[in-house]
LUMRO-260607 format. One line per 8 residues: their letters; for each residue x, y, z of N, C-alpha, C. Coordinates in pm, 1 decimal. Example, Ala and Ser with C-alpha at 12.3 -4.5 7.8 and 13.67 -1.06 7.14 Angstrom:
2
AS) 1319.0,-569.0,780.0,1230.0,-450.0,780.0,1320.0,-330.0,780.0 ~ 1285.0,-225.0,708.0,1367.0,-106.0,714.0,1290.0,3.0,787.0
//
This chain:
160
XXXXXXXX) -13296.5,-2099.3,-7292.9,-13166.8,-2123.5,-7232.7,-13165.5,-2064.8,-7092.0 ~ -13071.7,-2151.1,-6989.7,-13127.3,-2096.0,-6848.5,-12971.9,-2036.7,-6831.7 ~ -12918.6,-1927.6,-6795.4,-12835.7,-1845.2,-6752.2,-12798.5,-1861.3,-6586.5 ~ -12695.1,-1940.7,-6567.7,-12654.7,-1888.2,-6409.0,-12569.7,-1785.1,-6364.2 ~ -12657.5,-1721.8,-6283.2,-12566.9,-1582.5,-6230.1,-12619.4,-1592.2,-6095.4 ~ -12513.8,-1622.9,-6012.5,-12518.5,-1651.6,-5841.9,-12537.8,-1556.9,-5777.7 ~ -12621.5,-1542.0,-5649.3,-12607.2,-1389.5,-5558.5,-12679.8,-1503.9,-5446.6 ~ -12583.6,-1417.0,-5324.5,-12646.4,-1452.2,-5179.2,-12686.5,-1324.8,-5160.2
XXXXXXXX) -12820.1,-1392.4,-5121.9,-12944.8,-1272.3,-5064.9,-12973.8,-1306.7,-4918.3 ~ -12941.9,-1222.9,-4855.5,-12968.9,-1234.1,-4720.0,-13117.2,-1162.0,-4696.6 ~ -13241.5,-1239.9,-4645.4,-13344.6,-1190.3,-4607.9,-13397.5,-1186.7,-4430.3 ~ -13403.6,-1076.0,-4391.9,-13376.7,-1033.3,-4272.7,-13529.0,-1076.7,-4196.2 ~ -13473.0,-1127.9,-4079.0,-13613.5,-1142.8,-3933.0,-13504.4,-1121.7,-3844.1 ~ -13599.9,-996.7,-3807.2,-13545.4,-950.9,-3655.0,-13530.5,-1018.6,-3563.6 ~ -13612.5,-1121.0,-3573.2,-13667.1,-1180.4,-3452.3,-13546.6,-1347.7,-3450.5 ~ -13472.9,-1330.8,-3538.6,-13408.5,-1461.0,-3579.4,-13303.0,-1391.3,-3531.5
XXXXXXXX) -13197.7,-1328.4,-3465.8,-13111.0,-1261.9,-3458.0,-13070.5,-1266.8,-3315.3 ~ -12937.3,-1328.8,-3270.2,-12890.5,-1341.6,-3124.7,-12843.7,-1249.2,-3069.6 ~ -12789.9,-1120.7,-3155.4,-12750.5,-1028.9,-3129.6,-12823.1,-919.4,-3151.3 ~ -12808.6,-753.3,-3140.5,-12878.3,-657.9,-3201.3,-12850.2,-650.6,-3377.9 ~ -12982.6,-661.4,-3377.1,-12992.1,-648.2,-3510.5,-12916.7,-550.7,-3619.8 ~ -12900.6,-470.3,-3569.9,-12803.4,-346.6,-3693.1,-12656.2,-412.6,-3706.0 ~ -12644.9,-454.3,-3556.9,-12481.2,-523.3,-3575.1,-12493.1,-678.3,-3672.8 ~ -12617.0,-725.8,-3639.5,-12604.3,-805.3,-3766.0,-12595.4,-766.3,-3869.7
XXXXXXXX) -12685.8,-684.3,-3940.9,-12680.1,-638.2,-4077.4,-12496.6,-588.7,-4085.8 ~ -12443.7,-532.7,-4013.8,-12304.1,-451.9,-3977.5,-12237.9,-620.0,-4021.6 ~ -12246.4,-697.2,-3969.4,-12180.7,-836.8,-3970.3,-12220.4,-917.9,-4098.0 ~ -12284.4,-934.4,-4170.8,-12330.7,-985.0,-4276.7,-12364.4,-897.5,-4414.2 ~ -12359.7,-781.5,-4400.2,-12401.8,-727.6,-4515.5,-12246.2,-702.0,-4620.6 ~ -12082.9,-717.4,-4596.0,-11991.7,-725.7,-4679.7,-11981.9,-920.6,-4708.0 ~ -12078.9,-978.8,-4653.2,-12079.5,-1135.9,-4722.6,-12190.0,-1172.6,-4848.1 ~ -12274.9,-1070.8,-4838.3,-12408.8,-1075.1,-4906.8,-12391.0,-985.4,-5030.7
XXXXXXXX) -12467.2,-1035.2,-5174.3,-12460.5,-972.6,-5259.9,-12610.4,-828.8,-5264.5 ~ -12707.5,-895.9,-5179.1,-12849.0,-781.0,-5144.2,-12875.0,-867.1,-5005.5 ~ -12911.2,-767.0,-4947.6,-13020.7,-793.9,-4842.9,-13131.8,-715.2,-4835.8 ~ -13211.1,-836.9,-4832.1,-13423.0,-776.7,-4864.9,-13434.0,-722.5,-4711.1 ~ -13481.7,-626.0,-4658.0,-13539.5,-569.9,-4571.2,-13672.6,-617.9,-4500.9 ~ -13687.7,-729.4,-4464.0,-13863.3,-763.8,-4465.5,-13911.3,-811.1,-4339.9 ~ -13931.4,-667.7,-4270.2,-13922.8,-701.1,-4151.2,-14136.1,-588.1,-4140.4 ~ -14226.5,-732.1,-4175.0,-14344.1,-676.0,-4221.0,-14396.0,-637.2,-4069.0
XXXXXXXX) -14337.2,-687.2,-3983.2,-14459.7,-696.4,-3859.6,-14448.1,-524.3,-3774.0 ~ -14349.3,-450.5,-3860.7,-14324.4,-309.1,-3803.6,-14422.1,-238.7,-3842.6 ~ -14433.4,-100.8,-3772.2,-14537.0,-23.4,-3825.2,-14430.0,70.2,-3977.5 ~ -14518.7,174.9,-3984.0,-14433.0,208.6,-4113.4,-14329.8,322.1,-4069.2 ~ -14375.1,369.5,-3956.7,-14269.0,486.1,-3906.4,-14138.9,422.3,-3815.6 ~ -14157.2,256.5,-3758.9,-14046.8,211.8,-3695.5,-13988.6,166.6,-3815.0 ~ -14063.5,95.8,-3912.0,-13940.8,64.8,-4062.0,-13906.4,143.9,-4126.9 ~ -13932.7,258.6,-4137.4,-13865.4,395.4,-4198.7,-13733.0,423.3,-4159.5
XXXXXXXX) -13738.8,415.5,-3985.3,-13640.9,470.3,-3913.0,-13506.2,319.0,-3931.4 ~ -13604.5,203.1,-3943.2,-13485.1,82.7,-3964.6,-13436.7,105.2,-4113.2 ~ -13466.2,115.7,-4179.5,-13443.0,124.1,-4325.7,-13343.8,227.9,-4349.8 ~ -13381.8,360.4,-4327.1,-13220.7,483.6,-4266.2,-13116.7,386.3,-4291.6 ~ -13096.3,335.5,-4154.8,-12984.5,302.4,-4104.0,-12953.0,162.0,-4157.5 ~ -13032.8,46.2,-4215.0,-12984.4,-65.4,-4308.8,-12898.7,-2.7,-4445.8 ~ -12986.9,71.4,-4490.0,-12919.8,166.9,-4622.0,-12802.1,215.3,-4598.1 ~ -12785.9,236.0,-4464.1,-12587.4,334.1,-4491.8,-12509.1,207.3,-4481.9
XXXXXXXX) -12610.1,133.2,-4380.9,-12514.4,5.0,-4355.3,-12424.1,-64.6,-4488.9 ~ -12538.1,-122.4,-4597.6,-12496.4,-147.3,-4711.2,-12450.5,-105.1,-4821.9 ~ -12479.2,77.7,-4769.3,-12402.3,109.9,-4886.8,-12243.7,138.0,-4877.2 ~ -12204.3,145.1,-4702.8,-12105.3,80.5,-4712.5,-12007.1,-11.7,-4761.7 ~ -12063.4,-92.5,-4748.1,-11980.7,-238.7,-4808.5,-12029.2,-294.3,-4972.8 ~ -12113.2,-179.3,-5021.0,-12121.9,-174.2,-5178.9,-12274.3,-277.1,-5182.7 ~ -12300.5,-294.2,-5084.0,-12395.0,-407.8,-5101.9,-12574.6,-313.8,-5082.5 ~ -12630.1,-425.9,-5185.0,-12750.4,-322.9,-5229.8,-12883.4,-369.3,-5143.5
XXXXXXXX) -12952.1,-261.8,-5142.8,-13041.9,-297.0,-4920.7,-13165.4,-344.7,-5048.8 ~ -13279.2,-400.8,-5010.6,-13380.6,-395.6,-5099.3,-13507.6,-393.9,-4992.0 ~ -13547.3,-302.0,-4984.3,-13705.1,-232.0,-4911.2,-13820.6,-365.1,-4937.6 ~ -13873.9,-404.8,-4842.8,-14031.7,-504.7,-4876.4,-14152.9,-440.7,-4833.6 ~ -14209.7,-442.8,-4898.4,-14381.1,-399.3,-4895.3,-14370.6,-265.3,-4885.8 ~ -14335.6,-185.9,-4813.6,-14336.2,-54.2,-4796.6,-14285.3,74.0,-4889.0 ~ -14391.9,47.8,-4975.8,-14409.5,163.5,-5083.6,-14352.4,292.5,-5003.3 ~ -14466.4,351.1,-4916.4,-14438.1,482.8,-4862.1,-14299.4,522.0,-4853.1
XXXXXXXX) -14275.6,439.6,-4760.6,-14151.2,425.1,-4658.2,-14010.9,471.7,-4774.1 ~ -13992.0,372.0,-4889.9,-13941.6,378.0,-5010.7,-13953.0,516.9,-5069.9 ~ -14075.9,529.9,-5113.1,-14100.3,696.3,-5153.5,-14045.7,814.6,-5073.3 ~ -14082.4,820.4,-4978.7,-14045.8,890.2,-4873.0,-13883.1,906.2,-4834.5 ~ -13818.2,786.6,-4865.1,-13679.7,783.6,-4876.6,-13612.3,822.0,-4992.8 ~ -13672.8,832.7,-5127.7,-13653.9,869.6,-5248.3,-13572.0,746.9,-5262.2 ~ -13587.6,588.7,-5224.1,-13493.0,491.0,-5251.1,-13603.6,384.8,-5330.9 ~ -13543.8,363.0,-5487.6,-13575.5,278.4,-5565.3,-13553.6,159.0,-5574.1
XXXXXXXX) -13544.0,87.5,-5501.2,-13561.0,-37.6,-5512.9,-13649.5,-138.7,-5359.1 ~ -13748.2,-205.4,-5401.8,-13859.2,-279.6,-5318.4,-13906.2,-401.6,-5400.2 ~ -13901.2,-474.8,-5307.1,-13965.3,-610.2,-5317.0,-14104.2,-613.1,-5257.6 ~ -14227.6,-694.8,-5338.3,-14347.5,-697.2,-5294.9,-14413.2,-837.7,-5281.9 ~ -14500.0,-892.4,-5181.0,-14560.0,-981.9,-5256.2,-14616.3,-926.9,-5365.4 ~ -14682.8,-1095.1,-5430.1,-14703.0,-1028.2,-5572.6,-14913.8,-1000.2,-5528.4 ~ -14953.5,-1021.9,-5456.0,-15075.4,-957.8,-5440.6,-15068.4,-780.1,-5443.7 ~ -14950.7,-745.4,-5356.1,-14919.3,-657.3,-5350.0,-14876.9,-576.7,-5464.9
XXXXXXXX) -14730.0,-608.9,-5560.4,-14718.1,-616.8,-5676.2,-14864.2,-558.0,-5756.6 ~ -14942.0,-644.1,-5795.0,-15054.6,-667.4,-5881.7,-15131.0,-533.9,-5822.0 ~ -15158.2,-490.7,-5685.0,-15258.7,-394.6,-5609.9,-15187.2,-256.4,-5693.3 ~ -15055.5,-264.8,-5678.5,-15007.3,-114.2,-5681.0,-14892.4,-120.7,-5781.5 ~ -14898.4,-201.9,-5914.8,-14783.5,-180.5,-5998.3,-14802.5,-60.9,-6077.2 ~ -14899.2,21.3,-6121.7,-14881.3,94.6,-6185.9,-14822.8,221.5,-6123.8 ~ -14810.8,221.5,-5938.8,-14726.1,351.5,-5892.4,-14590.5,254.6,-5841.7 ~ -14555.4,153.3,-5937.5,-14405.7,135.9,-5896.5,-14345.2,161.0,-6042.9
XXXXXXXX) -14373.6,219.0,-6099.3,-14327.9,234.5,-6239.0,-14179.8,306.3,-6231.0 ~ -14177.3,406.0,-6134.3,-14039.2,465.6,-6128.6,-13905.2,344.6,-6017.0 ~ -13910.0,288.4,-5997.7,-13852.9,195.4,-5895.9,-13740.0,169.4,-6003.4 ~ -13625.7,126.5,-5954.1,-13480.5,84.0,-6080.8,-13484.8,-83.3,-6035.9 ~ -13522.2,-133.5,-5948.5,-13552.7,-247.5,-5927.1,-13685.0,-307.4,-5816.6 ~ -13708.7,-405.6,-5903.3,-13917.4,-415.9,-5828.1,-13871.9,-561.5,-5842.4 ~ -13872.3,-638.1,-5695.4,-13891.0,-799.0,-5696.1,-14079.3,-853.5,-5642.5 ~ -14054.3,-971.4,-5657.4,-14162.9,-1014.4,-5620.0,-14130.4,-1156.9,-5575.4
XXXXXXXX) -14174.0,-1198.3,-5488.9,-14207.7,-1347.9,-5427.9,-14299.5,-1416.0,-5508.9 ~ -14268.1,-1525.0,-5551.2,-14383.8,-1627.0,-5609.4,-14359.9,-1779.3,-5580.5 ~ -14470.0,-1866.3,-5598.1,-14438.6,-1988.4,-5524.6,-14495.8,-2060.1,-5657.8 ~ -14533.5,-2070.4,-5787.7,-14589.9,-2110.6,-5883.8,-14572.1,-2086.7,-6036.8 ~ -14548.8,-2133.6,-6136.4,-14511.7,-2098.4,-6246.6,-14604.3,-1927.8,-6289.1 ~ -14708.4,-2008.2,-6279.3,-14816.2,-1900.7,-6321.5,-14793.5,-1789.6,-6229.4 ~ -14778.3,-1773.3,-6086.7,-14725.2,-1673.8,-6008.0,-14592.0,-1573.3,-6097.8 ~ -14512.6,-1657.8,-6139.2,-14369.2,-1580.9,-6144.6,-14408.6,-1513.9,-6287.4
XXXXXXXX) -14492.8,-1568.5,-6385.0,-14518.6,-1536.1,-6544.0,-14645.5,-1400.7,-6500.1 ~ -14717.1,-1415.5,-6389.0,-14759.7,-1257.1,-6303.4,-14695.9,-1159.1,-6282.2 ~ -14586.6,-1185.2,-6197.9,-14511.6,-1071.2,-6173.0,-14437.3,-1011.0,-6258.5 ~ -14350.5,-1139.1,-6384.3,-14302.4,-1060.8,-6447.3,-14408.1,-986.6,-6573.8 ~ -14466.6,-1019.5,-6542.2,-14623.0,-912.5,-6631.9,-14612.1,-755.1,-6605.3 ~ -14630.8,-806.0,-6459.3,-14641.3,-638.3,-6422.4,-14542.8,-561.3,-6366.5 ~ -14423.7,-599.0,-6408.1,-14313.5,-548.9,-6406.2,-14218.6,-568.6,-6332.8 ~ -14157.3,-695.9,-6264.1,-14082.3,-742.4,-6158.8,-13949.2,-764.7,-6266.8
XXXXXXXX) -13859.6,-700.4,-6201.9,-13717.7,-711.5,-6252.2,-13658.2,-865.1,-6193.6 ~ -13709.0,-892.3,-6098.8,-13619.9,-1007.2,-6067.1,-13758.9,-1093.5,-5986.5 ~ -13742.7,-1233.7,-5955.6,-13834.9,-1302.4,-5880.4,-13766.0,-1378.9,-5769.6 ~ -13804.7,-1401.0,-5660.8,-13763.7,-1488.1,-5542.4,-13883.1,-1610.3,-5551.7 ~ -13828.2,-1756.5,-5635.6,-13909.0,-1844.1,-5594.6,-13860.0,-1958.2,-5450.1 ~ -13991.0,-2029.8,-5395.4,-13945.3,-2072.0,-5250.9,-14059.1,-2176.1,-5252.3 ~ -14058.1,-2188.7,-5154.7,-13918.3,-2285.3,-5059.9,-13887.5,-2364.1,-5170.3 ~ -13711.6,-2415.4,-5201.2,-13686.0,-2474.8,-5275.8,-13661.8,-2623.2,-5215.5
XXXXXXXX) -13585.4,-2565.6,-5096.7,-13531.6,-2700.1,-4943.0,-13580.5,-2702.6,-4859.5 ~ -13595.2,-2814.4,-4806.5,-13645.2,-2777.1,-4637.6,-13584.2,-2637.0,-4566.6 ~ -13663.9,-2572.5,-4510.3,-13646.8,-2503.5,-4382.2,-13689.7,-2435.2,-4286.1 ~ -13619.3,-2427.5,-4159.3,-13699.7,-2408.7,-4073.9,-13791.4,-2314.4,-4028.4 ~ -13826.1,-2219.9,-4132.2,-13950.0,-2131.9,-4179.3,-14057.1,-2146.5,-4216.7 ~ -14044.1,-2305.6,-4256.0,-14185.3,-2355.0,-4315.5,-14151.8,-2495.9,-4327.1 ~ -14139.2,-2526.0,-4152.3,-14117.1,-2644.8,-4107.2,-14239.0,-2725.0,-4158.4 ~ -14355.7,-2698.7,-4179.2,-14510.5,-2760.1,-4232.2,-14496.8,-2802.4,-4344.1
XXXXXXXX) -14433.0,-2716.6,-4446.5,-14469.7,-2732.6,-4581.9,-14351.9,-2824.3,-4650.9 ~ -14356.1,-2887.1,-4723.5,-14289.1,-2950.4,-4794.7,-14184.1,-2885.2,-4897.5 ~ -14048.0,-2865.5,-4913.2,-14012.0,-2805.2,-5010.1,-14031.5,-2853.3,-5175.5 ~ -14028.0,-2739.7,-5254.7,-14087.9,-2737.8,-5366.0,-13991.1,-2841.3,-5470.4 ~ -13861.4,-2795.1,-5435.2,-13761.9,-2893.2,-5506.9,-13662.2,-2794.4,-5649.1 ~ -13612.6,-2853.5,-5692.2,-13486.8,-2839.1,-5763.6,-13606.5,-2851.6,-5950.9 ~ -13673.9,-2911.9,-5950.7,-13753.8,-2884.4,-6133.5,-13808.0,-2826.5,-6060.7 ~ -13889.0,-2776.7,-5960.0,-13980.1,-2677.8,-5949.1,-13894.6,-2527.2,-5962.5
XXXXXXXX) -13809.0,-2530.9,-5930.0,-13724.0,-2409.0,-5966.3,-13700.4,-2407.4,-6108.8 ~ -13657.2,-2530.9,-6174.7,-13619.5,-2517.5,-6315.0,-13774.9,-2476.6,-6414.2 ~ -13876.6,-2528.2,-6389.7,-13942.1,-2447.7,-6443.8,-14009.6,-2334.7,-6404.4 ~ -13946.1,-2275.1,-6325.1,-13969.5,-2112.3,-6291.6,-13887.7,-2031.2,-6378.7 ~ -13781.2,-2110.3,-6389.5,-13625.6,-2022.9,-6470.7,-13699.7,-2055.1,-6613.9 ~ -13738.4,-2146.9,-6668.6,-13773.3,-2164.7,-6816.6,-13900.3,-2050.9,-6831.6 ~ -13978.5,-2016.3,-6728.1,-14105.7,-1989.1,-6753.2,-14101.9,-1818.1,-6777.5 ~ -13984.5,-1764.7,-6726.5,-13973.0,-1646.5,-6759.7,-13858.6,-1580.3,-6812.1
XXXXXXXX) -13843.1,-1444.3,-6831.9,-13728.8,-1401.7,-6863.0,-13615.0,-1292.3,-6774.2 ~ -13691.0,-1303.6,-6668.5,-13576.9,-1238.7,-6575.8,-13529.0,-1309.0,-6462.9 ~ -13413.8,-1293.0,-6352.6,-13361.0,-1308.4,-6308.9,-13473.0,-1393.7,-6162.7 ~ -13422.6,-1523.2,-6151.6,-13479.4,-1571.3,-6076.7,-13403.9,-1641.7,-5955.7 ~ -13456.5,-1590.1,-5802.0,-13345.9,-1632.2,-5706.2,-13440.1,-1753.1,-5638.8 ~ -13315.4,-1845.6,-5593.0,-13444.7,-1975.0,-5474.9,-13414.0,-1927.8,-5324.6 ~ -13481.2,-1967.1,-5308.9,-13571.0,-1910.1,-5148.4,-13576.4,-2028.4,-5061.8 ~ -13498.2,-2081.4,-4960.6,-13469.0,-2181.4,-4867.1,-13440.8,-2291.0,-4928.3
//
């Protein structure tokens, strides 16, 4: 049985942003139910210092920040919750064991029945629609999502 439970996830590029970026997050984060943090092309001490300040942002407006790739950064913040690819995922699940929420990206049945293996509370499958992120690729479609949702048992979000 497939369960709908809606959330807008706002996933952040700096580089997509007309304004300064914090005032975006400031501007969008009381419309959003999470916003993923995934801003990979930083080093780990400039996303440390962005991550600070996304976190008060959202915990402001009740809305929950979610950390990408950056284990350390996370640790170091004593903040439990990160999203990984799932190569990533798979490299280092046995030191995400303490995390209260662990996502993963997957683009494939067999991908999403991975992550939730090794312990992904929730999955982001993608591209579902066209967009202009992956103007090349073809979107995956509307059954390609439905059998992502049949294929596992946790919470599965679509991704463009």
């Amino acid at each position: 049985m497939i369960m709908s439970t809606f959330k807008k996830i706002a996933i952040t590029n700096r580089a997509l942003c007309s304004i300064p970026f914090l005032e975006q997050i400031e501007n969008i984060a009381p419309k959003v139910d999470i916003i993923i943090l995934r801003e990979k092309d930083l080093a780990q001490t400039q996303y440390q210092f962005l991550a600070k300040e996304v976190i008060t942002i959202c915990q402001k407006y009740h809305t929950n920040c979610i950390l990408h790739t950056y284990i350390e950064v996370a640790k170091n913040l004593q903040y439990k919750k990160i999203h990984m690819p799932l190569p990533l995922l798979e490299k280092h699940y046995q030191s995400l064991q303490n995390f209260q929420l662990l996502g993963a990206s997957v683009h494939s049945v067999q991908e999403a029945q991975k992550a939730q293996y090794f312990g992904a509370n929730y999955i982001v499958a993608g591209h579902i629609f066209q967009t202009d992120c992956k103007k090349d690729l073809p979107p995956k479609g509307v059954d390609f999502l439905k059998e992502i949702c049949r294929s596992v048992s946790i919470p599965v979000y679509a991704l463009g």
